[in-house]
Structures are given as structure tokens and as C-alpha cells.
C-alpha positions in Angstrom: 0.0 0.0 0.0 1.3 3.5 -1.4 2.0 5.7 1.5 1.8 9.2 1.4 3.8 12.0 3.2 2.4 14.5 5.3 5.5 16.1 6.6 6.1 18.4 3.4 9.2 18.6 1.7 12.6 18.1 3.6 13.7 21.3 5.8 16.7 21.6 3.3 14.4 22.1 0.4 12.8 24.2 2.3 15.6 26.9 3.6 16.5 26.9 0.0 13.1 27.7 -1.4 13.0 30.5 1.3 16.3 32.0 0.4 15.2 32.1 -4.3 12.2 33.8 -3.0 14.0 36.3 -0.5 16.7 36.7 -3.1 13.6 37.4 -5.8 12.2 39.8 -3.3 15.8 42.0 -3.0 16.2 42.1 -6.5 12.4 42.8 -7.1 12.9 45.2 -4.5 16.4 46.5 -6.0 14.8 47.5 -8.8 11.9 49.3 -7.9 14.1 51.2 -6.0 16.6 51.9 -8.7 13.4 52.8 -11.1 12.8 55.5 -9.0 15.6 57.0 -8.0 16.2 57.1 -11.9 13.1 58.5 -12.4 13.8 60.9 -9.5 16.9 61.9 -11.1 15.4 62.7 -14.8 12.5 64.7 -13.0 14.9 66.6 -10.5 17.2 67.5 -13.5 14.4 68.0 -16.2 13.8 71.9 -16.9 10.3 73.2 -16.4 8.8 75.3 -18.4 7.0 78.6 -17.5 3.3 78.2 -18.0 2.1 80.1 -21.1 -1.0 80.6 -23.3 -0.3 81.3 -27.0 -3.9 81.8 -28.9 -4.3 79.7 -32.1 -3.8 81.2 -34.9 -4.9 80.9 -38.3 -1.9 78.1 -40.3 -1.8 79.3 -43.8 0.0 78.1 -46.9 0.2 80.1 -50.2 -0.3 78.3 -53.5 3.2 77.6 -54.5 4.1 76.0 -51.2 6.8 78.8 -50.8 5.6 80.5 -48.5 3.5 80.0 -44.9 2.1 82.2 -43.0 0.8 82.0 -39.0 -0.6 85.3 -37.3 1.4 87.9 -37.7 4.7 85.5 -38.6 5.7 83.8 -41.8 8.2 81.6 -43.3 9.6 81.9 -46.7 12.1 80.1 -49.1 13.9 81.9 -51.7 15.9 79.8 -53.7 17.9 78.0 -51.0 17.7 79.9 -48.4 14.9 80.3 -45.5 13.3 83.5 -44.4 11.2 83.6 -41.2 9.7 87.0 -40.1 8.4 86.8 -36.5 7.0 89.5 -34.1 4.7 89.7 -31.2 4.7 88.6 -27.8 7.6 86.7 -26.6 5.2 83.6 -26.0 4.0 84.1 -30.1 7.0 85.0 -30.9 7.5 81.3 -29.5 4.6 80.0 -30.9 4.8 81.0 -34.4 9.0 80.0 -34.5 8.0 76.3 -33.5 4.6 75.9 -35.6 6.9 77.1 -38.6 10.5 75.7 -38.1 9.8 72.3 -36.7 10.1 69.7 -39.9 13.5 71.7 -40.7 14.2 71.8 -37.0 13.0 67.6 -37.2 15.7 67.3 -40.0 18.6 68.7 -38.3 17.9 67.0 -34.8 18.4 63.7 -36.9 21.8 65.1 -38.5 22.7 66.1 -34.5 21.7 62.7 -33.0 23.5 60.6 -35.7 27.0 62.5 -34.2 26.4 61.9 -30.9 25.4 58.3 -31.5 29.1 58.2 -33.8 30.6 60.0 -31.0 29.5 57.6 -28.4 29.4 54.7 -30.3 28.7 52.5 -26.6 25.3 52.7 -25.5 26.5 52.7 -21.9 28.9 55.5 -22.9 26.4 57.7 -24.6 23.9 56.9 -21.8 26.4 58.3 -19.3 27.3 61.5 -21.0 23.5 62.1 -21.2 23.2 61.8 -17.5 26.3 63.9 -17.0 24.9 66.9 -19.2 21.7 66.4 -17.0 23.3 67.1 -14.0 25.2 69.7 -15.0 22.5 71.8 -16.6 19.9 71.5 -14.1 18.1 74.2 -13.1 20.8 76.4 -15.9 17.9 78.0 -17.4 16.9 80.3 -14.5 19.3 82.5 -15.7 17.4 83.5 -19.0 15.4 86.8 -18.8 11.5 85.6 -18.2 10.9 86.9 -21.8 13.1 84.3 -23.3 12.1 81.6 -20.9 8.4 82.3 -22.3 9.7 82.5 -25.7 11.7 79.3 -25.5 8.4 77.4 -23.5 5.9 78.5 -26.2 8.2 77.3 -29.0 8.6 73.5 -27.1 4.7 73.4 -26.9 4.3 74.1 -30.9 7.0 71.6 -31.7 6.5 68.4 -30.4 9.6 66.8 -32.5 12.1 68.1 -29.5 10.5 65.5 -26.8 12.4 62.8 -26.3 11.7 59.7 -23.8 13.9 61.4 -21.4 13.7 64.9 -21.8 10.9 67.3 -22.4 10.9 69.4 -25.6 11.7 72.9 -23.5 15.0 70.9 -21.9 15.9 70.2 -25.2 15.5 73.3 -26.9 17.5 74.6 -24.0 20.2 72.6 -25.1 20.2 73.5 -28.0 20.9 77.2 -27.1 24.3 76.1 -25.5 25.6 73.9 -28.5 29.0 75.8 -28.1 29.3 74.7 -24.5 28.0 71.5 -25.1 30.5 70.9 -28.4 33.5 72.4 -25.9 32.8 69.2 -24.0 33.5 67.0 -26.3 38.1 65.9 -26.7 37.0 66.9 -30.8 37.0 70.5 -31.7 33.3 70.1 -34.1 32.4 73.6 -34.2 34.6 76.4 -35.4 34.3 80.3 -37.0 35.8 82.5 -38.7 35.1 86.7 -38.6 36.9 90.2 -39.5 35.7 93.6 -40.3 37.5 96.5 -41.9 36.8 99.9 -43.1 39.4 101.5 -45.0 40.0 105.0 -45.6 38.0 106.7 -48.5 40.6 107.8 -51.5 41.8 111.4 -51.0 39.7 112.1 -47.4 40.2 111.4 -44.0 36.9 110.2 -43.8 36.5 105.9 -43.1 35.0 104.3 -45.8 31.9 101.5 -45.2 32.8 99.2 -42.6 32.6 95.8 -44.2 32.4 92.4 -42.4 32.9 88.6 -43.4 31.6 85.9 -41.4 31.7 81.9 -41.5 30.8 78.8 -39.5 31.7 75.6 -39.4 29.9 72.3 -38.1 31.4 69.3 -38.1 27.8 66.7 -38.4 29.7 64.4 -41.3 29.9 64.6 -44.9 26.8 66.7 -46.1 27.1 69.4 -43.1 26.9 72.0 -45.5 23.4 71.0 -46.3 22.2 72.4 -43.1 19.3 74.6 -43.8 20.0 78.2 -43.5 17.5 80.4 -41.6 17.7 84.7 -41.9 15.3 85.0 -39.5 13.9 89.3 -38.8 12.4 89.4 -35.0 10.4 92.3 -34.3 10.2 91.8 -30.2 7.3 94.3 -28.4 9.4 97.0 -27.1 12.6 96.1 -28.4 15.2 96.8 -31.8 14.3 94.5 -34.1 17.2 92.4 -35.5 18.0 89.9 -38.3 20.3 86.8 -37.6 21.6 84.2 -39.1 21.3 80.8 -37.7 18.9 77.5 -37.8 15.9 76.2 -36.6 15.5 75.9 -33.3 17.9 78.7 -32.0 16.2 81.6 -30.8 19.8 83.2 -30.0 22.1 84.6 -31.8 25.4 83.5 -33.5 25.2 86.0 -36.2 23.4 89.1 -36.1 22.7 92.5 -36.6 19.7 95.3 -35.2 18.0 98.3 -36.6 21.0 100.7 -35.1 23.7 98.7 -37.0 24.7 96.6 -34.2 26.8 93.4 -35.5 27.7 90.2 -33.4 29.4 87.1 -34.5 30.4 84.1 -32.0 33.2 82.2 -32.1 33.4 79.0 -29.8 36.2 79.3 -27.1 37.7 76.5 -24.8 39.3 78.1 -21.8 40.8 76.5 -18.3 37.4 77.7 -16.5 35.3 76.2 -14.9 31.4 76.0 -15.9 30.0 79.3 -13.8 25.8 79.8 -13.7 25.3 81.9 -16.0 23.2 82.5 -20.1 24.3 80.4 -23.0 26.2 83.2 -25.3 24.0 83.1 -28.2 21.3 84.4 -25.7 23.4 86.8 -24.4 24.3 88.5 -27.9 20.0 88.3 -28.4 20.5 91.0 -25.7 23.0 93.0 -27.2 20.8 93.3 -30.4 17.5 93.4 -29.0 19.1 96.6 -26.2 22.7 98.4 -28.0 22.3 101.2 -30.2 26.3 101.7 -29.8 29.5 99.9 -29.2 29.7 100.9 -25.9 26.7 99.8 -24.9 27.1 96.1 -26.6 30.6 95.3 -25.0 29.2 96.7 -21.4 26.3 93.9 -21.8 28.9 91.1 -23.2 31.3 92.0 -20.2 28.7 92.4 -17.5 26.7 89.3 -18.1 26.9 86.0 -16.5 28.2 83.7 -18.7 27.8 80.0 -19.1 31.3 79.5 -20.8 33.8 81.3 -22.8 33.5 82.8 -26.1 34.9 85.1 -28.7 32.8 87.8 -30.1 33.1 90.5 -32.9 31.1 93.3 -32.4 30.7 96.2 -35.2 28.4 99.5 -35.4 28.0 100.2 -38.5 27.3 104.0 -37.9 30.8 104.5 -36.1 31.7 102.4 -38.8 34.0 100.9 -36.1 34.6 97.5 -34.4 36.4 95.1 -32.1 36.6 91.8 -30.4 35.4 90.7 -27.0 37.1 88.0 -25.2 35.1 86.2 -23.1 35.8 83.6 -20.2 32.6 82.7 -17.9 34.6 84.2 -14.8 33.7 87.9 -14.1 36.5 89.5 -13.9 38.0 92.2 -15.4 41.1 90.1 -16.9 39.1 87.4 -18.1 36.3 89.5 -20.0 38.7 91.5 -22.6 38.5 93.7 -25.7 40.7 94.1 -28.6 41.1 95.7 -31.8 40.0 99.2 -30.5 40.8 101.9 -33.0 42.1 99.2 -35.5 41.3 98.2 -38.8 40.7 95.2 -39.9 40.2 93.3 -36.8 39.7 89.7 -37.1 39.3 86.3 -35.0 39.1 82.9 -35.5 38.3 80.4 -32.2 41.5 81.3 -29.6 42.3 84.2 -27.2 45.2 86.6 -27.6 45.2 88.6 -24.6 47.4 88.4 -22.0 45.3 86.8 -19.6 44.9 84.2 -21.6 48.7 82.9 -22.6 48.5 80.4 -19.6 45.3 78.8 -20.3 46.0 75.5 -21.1 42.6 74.5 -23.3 43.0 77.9 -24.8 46.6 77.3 -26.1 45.7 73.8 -27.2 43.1 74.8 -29.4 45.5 77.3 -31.3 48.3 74.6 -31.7 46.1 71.5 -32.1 43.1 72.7 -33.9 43.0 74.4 -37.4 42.5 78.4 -35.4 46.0 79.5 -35.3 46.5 78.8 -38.7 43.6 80.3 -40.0 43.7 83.3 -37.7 47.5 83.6 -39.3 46.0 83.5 -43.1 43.3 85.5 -42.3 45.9 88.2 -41.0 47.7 87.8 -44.3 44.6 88.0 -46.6 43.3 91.1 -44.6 46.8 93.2 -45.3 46.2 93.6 -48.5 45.6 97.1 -49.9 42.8 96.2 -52.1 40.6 94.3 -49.3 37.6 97.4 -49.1 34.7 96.1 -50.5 31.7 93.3 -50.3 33.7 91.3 -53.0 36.7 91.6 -51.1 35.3 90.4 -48.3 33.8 87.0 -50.2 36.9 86.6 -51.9 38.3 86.0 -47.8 35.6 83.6 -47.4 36.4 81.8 -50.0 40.2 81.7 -50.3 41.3 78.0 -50.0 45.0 78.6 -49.9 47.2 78.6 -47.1 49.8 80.7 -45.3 52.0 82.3 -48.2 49.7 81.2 -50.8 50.5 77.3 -50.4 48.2 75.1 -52.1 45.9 72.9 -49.3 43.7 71.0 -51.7 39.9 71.4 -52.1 38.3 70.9 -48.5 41.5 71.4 -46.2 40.4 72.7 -42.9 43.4 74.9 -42.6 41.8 77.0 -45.6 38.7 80.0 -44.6 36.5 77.9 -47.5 36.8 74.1 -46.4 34.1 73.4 -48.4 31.7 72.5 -45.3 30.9 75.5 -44.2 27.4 75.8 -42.7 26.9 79.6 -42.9 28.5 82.4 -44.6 27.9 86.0 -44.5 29.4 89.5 -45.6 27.9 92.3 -44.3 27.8 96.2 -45.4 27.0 97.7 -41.8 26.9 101.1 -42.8 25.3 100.5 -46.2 22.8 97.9 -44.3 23.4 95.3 -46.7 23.5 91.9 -45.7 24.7 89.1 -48.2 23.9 85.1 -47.3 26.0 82.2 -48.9 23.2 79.7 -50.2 25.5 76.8 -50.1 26.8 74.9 -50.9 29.4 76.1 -48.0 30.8 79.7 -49.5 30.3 78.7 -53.0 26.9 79.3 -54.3 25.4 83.1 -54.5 25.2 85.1 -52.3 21.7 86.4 -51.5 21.1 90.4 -50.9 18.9 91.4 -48.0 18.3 95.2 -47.8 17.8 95.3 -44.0 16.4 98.9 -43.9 12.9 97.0 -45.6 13.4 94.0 -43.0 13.9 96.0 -40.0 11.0 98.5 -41.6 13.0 101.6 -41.2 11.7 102.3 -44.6 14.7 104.5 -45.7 15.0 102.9 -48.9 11.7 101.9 -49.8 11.8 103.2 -53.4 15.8 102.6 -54.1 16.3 99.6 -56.1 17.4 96.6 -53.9 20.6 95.6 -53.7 22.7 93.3 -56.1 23.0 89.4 -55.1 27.3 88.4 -54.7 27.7 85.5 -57.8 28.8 82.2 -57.3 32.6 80.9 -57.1 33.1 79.8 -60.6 34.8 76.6 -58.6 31.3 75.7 -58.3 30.4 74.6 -61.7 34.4 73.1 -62.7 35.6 69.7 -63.5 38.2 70.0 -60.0 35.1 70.5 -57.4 33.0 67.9 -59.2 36.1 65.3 -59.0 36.0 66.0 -55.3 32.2 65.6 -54.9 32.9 61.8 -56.7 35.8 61.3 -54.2 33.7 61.9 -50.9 31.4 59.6 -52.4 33.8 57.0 -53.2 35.4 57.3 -50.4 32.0 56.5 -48.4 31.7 53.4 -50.7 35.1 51.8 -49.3 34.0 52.6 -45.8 31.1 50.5 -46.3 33.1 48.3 -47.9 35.1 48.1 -45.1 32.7 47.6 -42.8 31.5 44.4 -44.4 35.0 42.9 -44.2 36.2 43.8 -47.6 39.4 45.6 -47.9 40.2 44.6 -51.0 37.1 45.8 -52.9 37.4 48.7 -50.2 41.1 49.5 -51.7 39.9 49.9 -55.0 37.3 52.7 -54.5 39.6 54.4 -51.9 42.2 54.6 -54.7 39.5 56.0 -56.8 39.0 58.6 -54.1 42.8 59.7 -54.0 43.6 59.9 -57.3 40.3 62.2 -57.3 41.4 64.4 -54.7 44.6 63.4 -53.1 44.5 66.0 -50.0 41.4 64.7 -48.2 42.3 63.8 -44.5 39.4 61.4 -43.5 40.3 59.1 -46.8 43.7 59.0 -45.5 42.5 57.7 -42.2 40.3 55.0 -44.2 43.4 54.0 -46.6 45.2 53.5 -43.7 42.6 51.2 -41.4 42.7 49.4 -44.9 46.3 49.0 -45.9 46.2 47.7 -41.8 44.1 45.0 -42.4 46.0 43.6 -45.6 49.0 43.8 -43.3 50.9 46.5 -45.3 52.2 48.0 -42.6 54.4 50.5 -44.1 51.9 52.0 -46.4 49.1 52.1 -43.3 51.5 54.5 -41.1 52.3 56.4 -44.2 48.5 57.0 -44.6 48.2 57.4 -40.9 50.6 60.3 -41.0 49.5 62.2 -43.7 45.8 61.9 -42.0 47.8 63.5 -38.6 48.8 66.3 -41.2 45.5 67.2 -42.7 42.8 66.7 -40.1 43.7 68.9 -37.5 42.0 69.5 -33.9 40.1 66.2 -33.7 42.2 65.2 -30.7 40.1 61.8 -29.8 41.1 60.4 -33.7 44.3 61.7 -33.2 45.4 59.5 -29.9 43.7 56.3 -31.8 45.9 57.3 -34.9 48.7 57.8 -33.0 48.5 54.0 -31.0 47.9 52.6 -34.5 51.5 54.0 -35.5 52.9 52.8 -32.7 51.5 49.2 -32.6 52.6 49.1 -36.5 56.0 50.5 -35.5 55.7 53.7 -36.9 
């Protein structure tokens, strides 16, 4: 007969029963815990918006699709550039900039996300950084004026393409008012300028002639950064100058600018040995200077009294004067760290370093003029600008687009030693006194340059029956056999990354041959000739690739250091 226990199972099973579900419990428990004190975190360091209410207004688009209008704003392309007029209230103001911008403001997030994902190729890694750029902008945007803070919050709630899982659509746009801090972050130098002014002395008079101004920027989003749209955007702010700047969707500061009293500002990105301090993002701040200066004075007492987020270099012009200078900024107020240059001179110019005393110590200062391209551009520039003849809008495109080097070297199409590298994503000459602004259509300094009379755009009205101002022609480079050989090379040389990618380095070596016989001086083929010379074991021809990379591609330190080992481990 079958006999059944009563007992249960033995105490042995038992104690170990008792200890998987105790250990299920702490790790249930562990994890509910770590949910929320991640969710904790990414509420605690999330920005909150200011509560506003922006009244609908009627979305209009006209019958060529060129042209959309939304209360009293409107957004217009001509040829290949964008032209969005905005005025109001700060919040529609807001309203109007997001309901208008946001599929071009959708395309370029993409173009910025793909970077960072390059950049930090780990998810862990990339996770990390995200958490660290939490932290260390949390609560940063209490230092914006309330106006901008209502601008910024009405724009997040008309473009819903800035949310992301972790961060709300204000945060982001936030962000993306600090992209030179956020770049300066980064070991790679991605974002660099260029900008002079002169006025030379009128033939035969003492009087100075039309101070003239040249202007370029440079992203560094991959092959195609160029394509970037480009925004002149007019703001007409209740109670303030109107202005015109020159920028992209989503920025509602200002990297390139100028107001209804001739007021000019152009940032260059700056790396000093400071600290970040709580202070406004520097495109914000020169927002200020437009929207408030109706003199020189009055611009550099803004751009050295504010608090500042980081550092920064800024040219500032008035057109009226017809004078200028440049503004070096670290985020430390004080009186040696906030300096100005170029007084009484002509030209003055800067690229993306300090030259003040104060700053000759400065350790991320001095490595971006030796390691980055900025000292030798600021040298050429210096060289270009000596020239008797420079005193004229022409002149000033002919700077932009001069792709030689120091003493007239030849660099090769798209060096990044040269003012026109052939990526630039914005590129501007201005007549200050004349009130003529020109805008490079792309691609990078190449393609006309569009007119915009800003007496009409600013409605001062002085002109309102002159004829408008001429357009600046393309660079005949544009349409020759040499730029569309180096178009065909950047594409080849994409092919034989792929190529590489999938494990072939042979078919890989074939269309990077393509590429250099195409255009020999392009640094990021060398870099891929050499990763493929290195895995068909030609060692000698991989360093010799390697090095000439290390030549050409300057300022992209995290490369660099790989480089570098690779040489080594090969014996270079």
C-alpha cells in the first residue's frame, strides 16, 4: 500500500526555497528602488517650463508652397535659403517660431543625434554623458530673462519633434541654445568660426570708408554638413530693436546678427581652463546685445557684465561708427578674463583662440590654437586682410572663399586649414553702414550670395523706393571639373568605408584609390586607406596613410590618440 507523506518537503528544500524567493524579493525590490531613483533623477534635472497661453492662430500656406504664414509671422524660401519674419509677444513669438520651423528643425535634430550616436558609439557610454549633461544643466535655465524663458516654452509646446523619452521638448531646446558649450565638451574640436571687419580710408579724405564684415561657420555633423538649412530669420520683439540673424531652426539666440541701429555680433566658440560658472548660454546673451545696443559701448558693457555660461569670442561692429572690435570672453567675471581688442584698429579679425594676455596660460585655450586648425587660420586671415585692395563686399567674399594657405600654399579642395573648407554651414558679408546683408546659399561659400536690404526687413523704410541691392555671384569653382572630382571622391570614399565595414578591404582599396587619385588631399580618406592597408598587413603603407591623415585633419584630438597607437602598434 502507497503511502503518502504529510511532513512536506525536507527542511533543506525548504531553507532553499526560502532564500530564491528572499533573493527574488531584494532584487524585485532593488529595482523598484533603482526605477525611482532614476526617475527621480530625470524629473529633479528636467527643466520646467513657465506656463504660457499662446492663442491659435490661423496656419496658412500660399499656392506655390513657398511660402506659410501664422498670425502675424511667416516663413519663406527663396531659392535656398529660408526667411522667417516673427513679431509679437515673446510667448507668439514662440509660438509662431515652433509651428513654422519644426520639420527643418526635425531634420537637423536627426543630423545632431546621428553625431552623438558616432561619437559615443557604446550605449553605456552615450547613456552616461547624457546623464552627466543632466546634472550639469539643471536648473541652468533660470538665468534666462523671463521673456526668453516664455519664448523658448511657447516654442517647445508648438514643436513636439524636441520631446524625447527622457527629456521634455523645452529641456531640449534649452540645449540646443548652448551647443558651443555642449561641443566644448566634447576631446574633438566640431564647431569652429571664422570673422573680421575693416573699413578702409575713402581715396583722397580722411573720412573711413563702409565698414565691411565677413563671417563663417563651421559644423562638423559628417559629410553633407553643409546641407544644413539656412535660416535669416527678422524678429520684431514688443518694445525692443528688431534684428536679423543668421542661424537654424531651433535657435532663438544669436550666433550672427545685426539690429536696426547697426549693431553686429558674431560668436566664435572658445575653450578656456574655467570652470562652468551659472550663467546664459552666449547666443542668448548677444540676443540682448541686439534686442538693447544702439552703440558699441553699450554692446561690450552687456557682453562683459553678463553672467556667462562658458567662454567665447565675439566680434562686435556698429555700422554708424563704422568701427569695431573683439570681445574675449571667459565665464569668470572678472576684469582680466572678460577682454577687448582691436580698439581703434582696422581690420580686426578672430578665429576660435584668445590673444590677450590673460589668456597665454590657459592650457585648453593654447591647445586649441596649436592643435586645432584656429591658429592657422587666424594667421592667413591676417595675411589675406593686409592687402591694400581688401575694401569692398567682393573683397570680403573673396576671404571667405580663399582655400590657400599661409604664403599662398596650395591645401587642396576641402583642407580645414583654408577659410573655404568646403563644409561650411553659414556664410555671410555684411555692409553695416550701407545695411546690406549678403547670405551664402550653399553649398558652403560657393553658391550666390543672397542680398537682404535690411532697412525693408527692419522697416526703417529709408529705402523703400531705391532699387534693392545686387546678389554676390557664385565661385566659378562651383560649376568646374576640380570640385566635381572631389564631390565623386567623398562619395567614393563612403563606398570603401562600407566596404570596409562588411570585411572587404580589397574591394574597399579599390574605390579608396578611386577617391585619392580624385582628390589626393582629403584627410578622413587617409584615415580610411590607412585602417585598410592595416588589415592587408601592409604596414608600411598604413603609417604612411596614418601620417598624412595627422597632417590634414587637425583639432580632432580623440582620432588623433587612436591614430597615434595605430602607428605605434605598427611601428611607426
Amino acid at each position: 500500500m502507497a503511502r503518502f507523506s504529510l511532513s512536506g518537503p525536507p527542511k533543506s528544500e525548504s531553507a532553499v526555497f526560502a532564500l530564491l524567493r528572499a533573493a527574488l524579493a531584494l532584487v524585485g525590490t532593488t529595482f523598484v528602488l533603482l526605477a525611482l531613483l532614476y526617475s527621480g533623477y530625470l524629473n529633479y534635472t528636467d527643466l520646467e517650463a513657465p506656463a504660457v497661453e499662446v492663442g491659435g492662430q490661423e496656419f496658412r500656406v500660399d499656392t506655390t508652397g513657398r511660402e506659410l504664414t501664422y498670425g502675424r509671422s511667416r516663413l519663406t524660401r527663396d531659392g535656398k535659403i529660408w526667411r522667417l519674419e516673427l513679431a509679437g509677444s515673446p510667448e507668439a513669438i514662440g509660438d509662431a517660431r515652433g509651428r513654422l520651423t519644426a520639420r527643418l528643425f526635425e531634420q537637423l535634430d536627426e543630423r545632431v543625434q546621428a553625431r552623438f550616436d558616432a561619437r559615443y558609439g557604446a550605449w553605456l557610454e552615450g547613456w552616461t554623458a547624457t546623464m552627466l549633461t543632466r546634472w550639469e544643466y539643471r536648473d541652468a535655465d533660470r538665468n534666462l530673462l523671463e521673456a526668453i524663458r516664455r519664448e523658448l516654452a511657447g516654442m517647445a509646446a508648438a514643436m513636439p519633434e524636441a520631446q524625447t523619452g527622457r527629456a521634455s521638448a523645452y529641456h531640449r531646446l534649452f540645449l540646443y541654445q548652448n551647443f558651443d558649450s555642449l561641443a566644448s565638451r566634447l576631446d574633438d574640436v566640431i564647431v569652429e568660426g571664422s570673422a573680421f571687419a575693416f573699413s578702409r580710408r575713402r581715396t583722397g579724405t580722411s573720412e573711413p570708408g563702409n565698414l565691411i564684415i565677413g563671417r563663417s561657420l563651421w559644423f562638423d555633423l559628417g559629410t553633407g554638413s553643409d546641407e544644413i538649412d539656412r535660416i535669416v530669420t527678422v524678429v520684431r520683439p514688443d518694445g525692443r530693436y528688431p534684428f536679423v540673424s543668421v542661424g537654424w531652426a531651433g535657435l532663438i539666440g544669436v550666433v550672427t546678427g545685426i539690429n536696426a541701429r547697426g549693431i553686429f555680433v558674431a560668436l566664435d566658440p572658445a575653450r578656456t581652463d574655467d570652470p562652468l560658472e551659472d550663467g546664459a548660454p552666449l547666443p542668448i546673451v548677444l540676443r540682448r546685445v541686439l534686442e538693447e545696443a544702439d552703440t558699441l559701448e553699450q554692446a561690450v558693457e552687456i557682453l562683459r557684465g553678463a553672467p556667462l555660461r562658458t567662454a567665447g569670442i565675439v566680434l562686435v561692429a556698429d555700422g554708424m561708427q563704422r568701427k569695431s572690435l573683439v570681445v574675449e570672453l571667459a565665464p569668470r567675471k572678472r576684469e582680466d578674463r572678460r577682454v577687448v581688442r582691436g580698439e581703434d584698429e582696422s581690420p580686426v579679425w578672430t578665429t576660435d583662440h584668445m590673444l590677450r594676455e590673460s589668456f597665454e596660460s590657459d592650457l585648453q585655450n593654447d591647445w586649441v590654437r596649436r592643435y586645432s586648425s584656429s591658429g592657422y587660420r587666424y594667421d592667413r586671415l591676417g595675411e589675406l586682410l593686409a592687402k591694400a585692395d581688401v575694401d569692398a563686399p567682393e573683397d570680403a567674399l573673396a576671404v571667405l572663399r580663399n582655400r590657400r594657405g599661409i604664403g599662398d600654399a596650395a591645401l587642396g579642395l576641402g583642407n580645414p586649414n583654408a577659410q573655404e573648407n568646403l563644409a561650411l554651414v553659414q556664410a555671410v558679408v555684411v555692409d553695416a553702414t550701407a545695411m546690406v546683408l549678403w547670405v551664402g546659399e550653399g553649398p558652403s561659400a560657393l553658391g550666390r550670395f543672397q542680398a537682404f536690404d535690411l532697412p525693408r526687413l527692419l522697416g526703417r523704410g529709408e529705402r523703400q523706393a531705391a532699387a534693392p541691392p545686387d546678389d554676390l555671384p557664385p565661385d566659378p569653382l562651383l560649376f568646374g571639373e576640380e570640385y566635381r572630382d572631389w564631390l565623386e571622391a567623398i562619395e567614393a570614399m563612403a563606398h570603401a568605408r562600407r566596404l570596409l565595414g562588411r570585411g572587404l578591404p580589397e574591394r574597399a582599396l579599390a574605390s579608396a584609390q578611386i577617391a585619392l587619385a580624385l582628390a589626393p588631399d582629403v584627410g578622413e580618406l587617409h584615415r580610411i586607406l590607412g585602417d585598410i592597408e592595416r588589415e592587408l598587413g601592409h604596414a608600411d603603407q598604413a603609417i604612411h596613410h596614418y601620417r598624412r591623415y595627422l597632417e590634414l585633419v587637425p583639432g580632432r584630438r580623440r582620432e588623433q590618440v587612436r591614430v597615434e597607437g595605430m602607428i605605434a602598434e605598427l611601428g611607426g
